[in-house]
N, C-alpha and C positions, 0 to 999 in steps of 0.2 A: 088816644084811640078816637076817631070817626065815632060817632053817638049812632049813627043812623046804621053806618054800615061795617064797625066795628075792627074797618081796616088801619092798620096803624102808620105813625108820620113821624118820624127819626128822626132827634134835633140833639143838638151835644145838649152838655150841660149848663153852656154859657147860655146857648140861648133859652134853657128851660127858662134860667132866674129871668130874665125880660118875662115871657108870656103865660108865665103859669097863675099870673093875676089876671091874663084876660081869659083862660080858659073857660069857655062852657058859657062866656058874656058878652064878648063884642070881637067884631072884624071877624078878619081868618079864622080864628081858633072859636067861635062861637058855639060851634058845634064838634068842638071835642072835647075831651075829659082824660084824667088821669085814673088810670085803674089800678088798686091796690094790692091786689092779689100777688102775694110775694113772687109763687111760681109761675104764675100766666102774666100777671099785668104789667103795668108801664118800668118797675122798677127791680123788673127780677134779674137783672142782670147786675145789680146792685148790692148781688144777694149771696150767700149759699146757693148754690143749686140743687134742684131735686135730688141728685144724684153726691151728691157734696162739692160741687164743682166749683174750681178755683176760680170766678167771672173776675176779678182782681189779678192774679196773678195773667188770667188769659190776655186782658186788656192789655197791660203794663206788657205782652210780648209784642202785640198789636201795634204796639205804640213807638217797640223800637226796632222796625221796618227797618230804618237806614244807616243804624246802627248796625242789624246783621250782617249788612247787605256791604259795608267798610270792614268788618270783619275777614268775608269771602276777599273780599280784596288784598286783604294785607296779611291775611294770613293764609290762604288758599292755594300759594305753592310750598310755603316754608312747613307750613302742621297742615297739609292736606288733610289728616287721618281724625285730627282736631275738631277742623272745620265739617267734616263729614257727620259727626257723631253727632256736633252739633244743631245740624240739618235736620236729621233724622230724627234727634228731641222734638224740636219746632214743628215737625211736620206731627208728630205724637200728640202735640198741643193742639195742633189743628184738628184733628180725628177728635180729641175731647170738647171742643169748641164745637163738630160738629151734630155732634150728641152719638156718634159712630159705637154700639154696642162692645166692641170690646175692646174701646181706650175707655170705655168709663170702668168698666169691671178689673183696671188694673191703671188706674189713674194715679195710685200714690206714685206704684213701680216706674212709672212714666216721670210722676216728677222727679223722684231720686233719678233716674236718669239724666235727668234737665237737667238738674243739680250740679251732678257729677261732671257733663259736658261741659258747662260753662265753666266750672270750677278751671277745667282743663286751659280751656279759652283766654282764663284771664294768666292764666299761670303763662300760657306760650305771647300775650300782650304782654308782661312782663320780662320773659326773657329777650323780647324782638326788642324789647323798649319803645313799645308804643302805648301812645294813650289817643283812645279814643276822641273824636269829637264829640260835643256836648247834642244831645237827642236833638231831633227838632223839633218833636213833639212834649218839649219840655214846657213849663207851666213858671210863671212870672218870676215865684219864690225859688225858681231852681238853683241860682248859683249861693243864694241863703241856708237852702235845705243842707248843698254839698257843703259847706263850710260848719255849718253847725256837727253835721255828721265827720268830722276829717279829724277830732280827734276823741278818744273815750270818754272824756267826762263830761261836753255838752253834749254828746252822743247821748248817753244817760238821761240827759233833760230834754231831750228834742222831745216832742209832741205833738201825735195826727190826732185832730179834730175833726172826723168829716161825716159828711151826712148820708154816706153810705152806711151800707148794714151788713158786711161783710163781720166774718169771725176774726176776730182778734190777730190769731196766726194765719189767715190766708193774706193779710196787709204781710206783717213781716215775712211769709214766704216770696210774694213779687219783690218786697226790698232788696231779698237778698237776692234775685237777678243783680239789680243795679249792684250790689258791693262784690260780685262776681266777673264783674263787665268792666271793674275798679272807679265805678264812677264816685261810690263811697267809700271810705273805709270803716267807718262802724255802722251797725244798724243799733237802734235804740229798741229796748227791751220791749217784750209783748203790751205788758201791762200800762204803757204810754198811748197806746194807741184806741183813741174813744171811734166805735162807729157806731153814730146814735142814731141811726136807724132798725141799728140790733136787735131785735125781740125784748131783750133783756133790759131795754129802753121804754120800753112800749108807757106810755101813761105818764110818764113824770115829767111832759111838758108839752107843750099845745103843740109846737113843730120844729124840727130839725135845729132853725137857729134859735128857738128856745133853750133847749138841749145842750146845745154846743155855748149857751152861755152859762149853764149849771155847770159844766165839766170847767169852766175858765173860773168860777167861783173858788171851785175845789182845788187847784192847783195853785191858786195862786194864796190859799190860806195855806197852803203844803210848803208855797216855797217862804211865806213870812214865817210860819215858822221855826225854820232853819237858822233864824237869828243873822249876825254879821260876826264878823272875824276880823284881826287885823292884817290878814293878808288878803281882802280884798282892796282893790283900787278905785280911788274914789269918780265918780263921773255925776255929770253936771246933773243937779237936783230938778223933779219936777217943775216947778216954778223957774226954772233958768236961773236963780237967783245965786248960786252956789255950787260948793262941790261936797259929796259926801259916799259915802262907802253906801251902795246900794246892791241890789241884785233885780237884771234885767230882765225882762218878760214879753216876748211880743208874740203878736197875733195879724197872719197877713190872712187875705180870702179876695178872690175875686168875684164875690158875689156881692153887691152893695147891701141886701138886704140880710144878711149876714154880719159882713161890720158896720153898720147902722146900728142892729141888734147886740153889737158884742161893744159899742159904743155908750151907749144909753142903759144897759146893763151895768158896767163899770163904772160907769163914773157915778153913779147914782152911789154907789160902794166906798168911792175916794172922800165922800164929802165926811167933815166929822159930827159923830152923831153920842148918844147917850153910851151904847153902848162900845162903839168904835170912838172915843177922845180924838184922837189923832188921825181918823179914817180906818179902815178897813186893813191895809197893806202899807204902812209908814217907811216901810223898808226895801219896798220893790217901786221899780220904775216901769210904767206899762208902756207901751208903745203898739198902734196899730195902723195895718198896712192893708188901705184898699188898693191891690196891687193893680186895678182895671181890668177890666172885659171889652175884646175887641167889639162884641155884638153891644155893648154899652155905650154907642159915645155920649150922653149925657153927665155921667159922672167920668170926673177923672180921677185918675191916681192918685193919692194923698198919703201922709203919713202925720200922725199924731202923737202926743205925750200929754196923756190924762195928768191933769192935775190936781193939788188937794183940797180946791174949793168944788169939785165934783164936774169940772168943767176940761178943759183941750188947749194946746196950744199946739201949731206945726211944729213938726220936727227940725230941726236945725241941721245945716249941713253936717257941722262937726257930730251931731249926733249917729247918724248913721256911719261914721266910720268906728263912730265909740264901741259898739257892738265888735265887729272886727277883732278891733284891741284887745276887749276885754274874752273874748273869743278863747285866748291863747292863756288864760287865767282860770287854772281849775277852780278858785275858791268865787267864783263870782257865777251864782247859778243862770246861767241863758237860756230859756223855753220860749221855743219856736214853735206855735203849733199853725196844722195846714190846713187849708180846705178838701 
């Protein structure tokens, strides 16, 4: 928001993470500021709506514009009737998007509608035998997210970390567009999915990527836990030095200031200490993915493997296909969390 004149200046989120250190201090953004106010200010859209509105699930329809629009295409003389119902959801959405008095007063019946339509959608994609193209407004980790999601048991372990402040079930209601549309086939359960910007978040850490490094603390004491078995398959040890029966762990974000913070968190945790002999996690292998931001070009993409003297080594080619491999291995836990 304009400080003077209160009128506001619409930027994604890529380029928030660049200028939300200069706001309110220097250049352009001198003279503006982020306003907190969940239902009026900078991040209500981020949010619950006044009214319980899905601003998540609305986005996520938002976003696949060109997807619809290959739909009307390839299905729009064979399930005319399909494609119509369809329409007529999306335009429903629209009306609750535009805060239109009576899509909000029957906004669930609307989305069980949505629901149901796409349902249909993806039922007549499968009988045509089509599969979609991949969104365009898809996001770096996408052909990761669909792989980890493609069968039940890393479904299970998949994990959204993000710094939005949506409820829990408005994230998995937008997923299940996409496992609708067959772009997934499992969604992972409600209770996987941290938005720490939630209420429910409020105070137990200075800011979002604080947060989102307290939630990777706890998952990742969840998955050492679980011990090792001898049907998992062994993949090369932190240190490159070996092979041994691990259980994989990564974390991409295109925000630098994010895995910077999810960097320097962790590895502070690998080192061994009085309490930790051995480190923290001796049985998991971390791995993190600055997947880059086109508004960034200073930082580039990277990928990393925390190691147990508290410190990083690059990812190795063979590495990232390990992931893959062990993909198709229910006994080897894989947690993918997103931005």
């Amino acid at each position: 928001f304009d400080k003077s004149t209160g009128k506001e200046r619409e930027v994604s989120t890529g380029e928030f993470a660049l200028i939300r250190e200069k706001l309110g201090k220097e250049g352009e953004w001198a003279n503006y500021e982020v306003r907190g106010d969940d239902r009026t200010g900078s991040f209500r859209y981020f949010r619950e709506g006044a009214r319980g509105q899905n601003y998540f699930l609305l986005d996520a329809l938002r976003g696949l514009d060109d997807v619809f629009v290959e739909v009307r295409s390839k299905l729009g003389k064979s399930h005319a009737e399909v494609v119509a119902r369809m329409d007529q959801a999306l335009g429903d959405m629209g009306r609750i998007r535009r805060g239109e008095e009576a899509a909000l007063a029957s906004q669930k019946e609307l989305q069980a509608r949505l629901a149901s339509a796409l349902s249909d959608v993806g039922a007549a994609l499968d009988a045509s035998g089509i599969k979609l193209k991949k969104p365009k407004n898809r996001g770096p980790s996408w052909d990761a997210l669909v792989e980890s999601l493609s069968i039940p048991e890393t479904a299970l372990w998949t994990t959204f970390i993000t710094a939005r402040g949506h409820p829990e079930e408005h994230v998995i209601e937008a997923l299940e567009v996409f496992r609708a549309l067959r772009f997934f086939r499992h969604i992972p359960p409600a209770e996987n999915v941290y938005a720490v910007s939630h209420p429910k978040y409020k105070g137990s850490a200075a800011s979002p990527s604080a947060v989102k490094a307290q939630v990777m603390l706890k998952l990742l004491d969840r998955v050492q836990a679980m011990g090792s078995n001898d049907h998992m398959q062994d993949v090369l040890t932190p240190d490159a030095k070996g092979a041994r029966k691990l259980h994989l762990w990564g974390f991409s974000d295109d925000d630098f200031g994010n895995y910077e913070t999810a960097l320097k968190v962790l590895s502070e945790q690998m080192k061994p200490s009085k309490e930790y002999p051995n480190g923290r996690w001796p049985d998991v292998k971390i791995t993190l993915f600055f997947t880059g931001n086109p508004n960034n070009t200073k930082e580039k993409p990277r990928t990393v493997v925390l190691t147990p003297d508290g410190g990083f080594r690059p990812a190795l080619a063979s590495e990232l296909h390990e992931a893959r491999k062990i993909n198709c291995n229910q006994y080897n836990a894989r947690i993918l969390s997103y931005p």
